[in-house]
C-alpha positions as CSV (number, residue, x, y, z in Angstrom):
1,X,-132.6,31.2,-83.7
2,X,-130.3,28.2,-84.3
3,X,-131.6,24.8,-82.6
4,X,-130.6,21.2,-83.1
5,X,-133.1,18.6,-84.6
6,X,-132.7,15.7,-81.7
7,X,-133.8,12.1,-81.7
8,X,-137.0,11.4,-80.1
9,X,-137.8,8.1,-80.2
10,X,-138.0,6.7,-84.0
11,X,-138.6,10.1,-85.2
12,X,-136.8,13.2,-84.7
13,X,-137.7,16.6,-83.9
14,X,-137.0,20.5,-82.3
15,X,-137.3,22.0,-79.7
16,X,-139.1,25.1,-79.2
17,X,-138.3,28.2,-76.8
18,X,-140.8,28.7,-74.1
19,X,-140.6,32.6,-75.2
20,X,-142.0,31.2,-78.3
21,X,-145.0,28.8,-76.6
22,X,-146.3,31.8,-74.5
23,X,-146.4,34.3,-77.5
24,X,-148.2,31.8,-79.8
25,X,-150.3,30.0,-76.9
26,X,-149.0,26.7,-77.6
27,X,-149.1,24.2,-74.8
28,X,-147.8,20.3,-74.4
29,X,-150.4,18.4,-76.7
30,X,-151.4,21.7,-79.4
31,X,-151.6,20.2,-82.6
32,X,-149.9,22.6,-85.2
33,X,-149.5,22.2,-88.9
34,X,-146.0,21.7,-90.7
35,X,-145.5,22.9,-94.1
36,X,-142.6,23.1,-96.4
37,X,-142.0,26.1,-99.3
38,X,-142.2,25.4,-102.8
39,X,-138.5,25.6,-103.2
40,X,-138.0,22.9,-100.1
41,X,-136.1,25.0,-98.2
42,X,-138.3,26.2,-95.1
43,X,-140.4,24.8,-93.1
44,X,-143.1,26.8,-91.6
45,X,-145.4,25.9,-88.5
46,X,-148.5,27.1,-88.0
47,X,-151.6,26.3,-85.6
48,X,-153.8,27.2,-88.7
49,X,-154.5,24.4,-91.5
50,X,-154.4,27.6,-93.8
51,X,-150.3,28.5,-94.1
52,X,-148.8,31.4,-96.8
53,X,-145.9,29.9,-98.2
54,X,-143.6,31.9,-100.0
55,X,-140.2,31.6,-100.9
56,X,-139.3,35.5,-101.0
57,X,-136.4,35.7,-98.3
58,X,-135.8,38.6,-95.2
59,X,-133.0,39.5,-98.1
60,X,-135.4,39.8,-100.8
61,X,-137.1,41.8,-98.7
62,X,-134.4,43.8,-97.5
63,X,-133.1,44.6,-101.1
64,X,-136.5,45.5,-101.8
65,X,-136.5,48.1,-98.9
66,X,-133.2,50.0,-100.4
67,X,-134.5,49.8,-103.9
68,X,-137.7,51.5,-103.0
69,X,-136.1,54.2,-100.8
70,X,-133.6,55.0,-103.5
71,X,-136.2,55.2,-106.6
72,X,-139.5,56.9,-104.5
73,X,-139.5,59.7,-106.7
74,X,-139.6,57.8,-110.0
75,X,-142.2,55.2,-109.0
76,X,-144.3,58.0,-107.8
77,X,-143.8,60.1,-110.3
78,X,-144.7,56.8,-113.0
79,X,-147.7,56.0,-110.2
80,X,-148.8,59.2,-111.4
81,X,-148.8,59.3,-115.6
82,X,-152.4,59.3,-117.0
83,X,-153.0,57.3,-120.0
């Protein structure tokens, strides 16, 4: 989901969907935490002080996904080789 980061005051900040404040429980005056990635290009927000950041992408992923579909048989069959 696109949204716009809007002045508020001196600071800025975005807006975010009711949809998204029922499924999460977050309510007018929930503190959450804000962290970036490692490569600085997310920003994840999280209720927990404890936040996974990672930097692998929904394409990563989705490359991922074909590559494993197309080569099942070899990995399993190299899952299987006793040394």
């Amino acid at each position: 989901m696109k949204q716009k980061v809007i002045q508020i005051g001196n600071s800025v900040g975005v807006v975010i969907p009711k949809k998204y404040l029922r499924e999460t429980g977050l309510r007018e005056g929930s503190w959450i935490y804000v962290e970036k990635d490692p490569n600085g290009k997310t920003l994840m927000i999280s209720q927990d002080q404890e936040v996974f950041t990672s930097s692998i992408t929904p394409e990563f992923l989705k490359t991922l996904k074909k590559i494993n579909q197309k080569y099942r048989g070899a990995f399993e069959e190299l899952a299987n080789i006793k040394k």
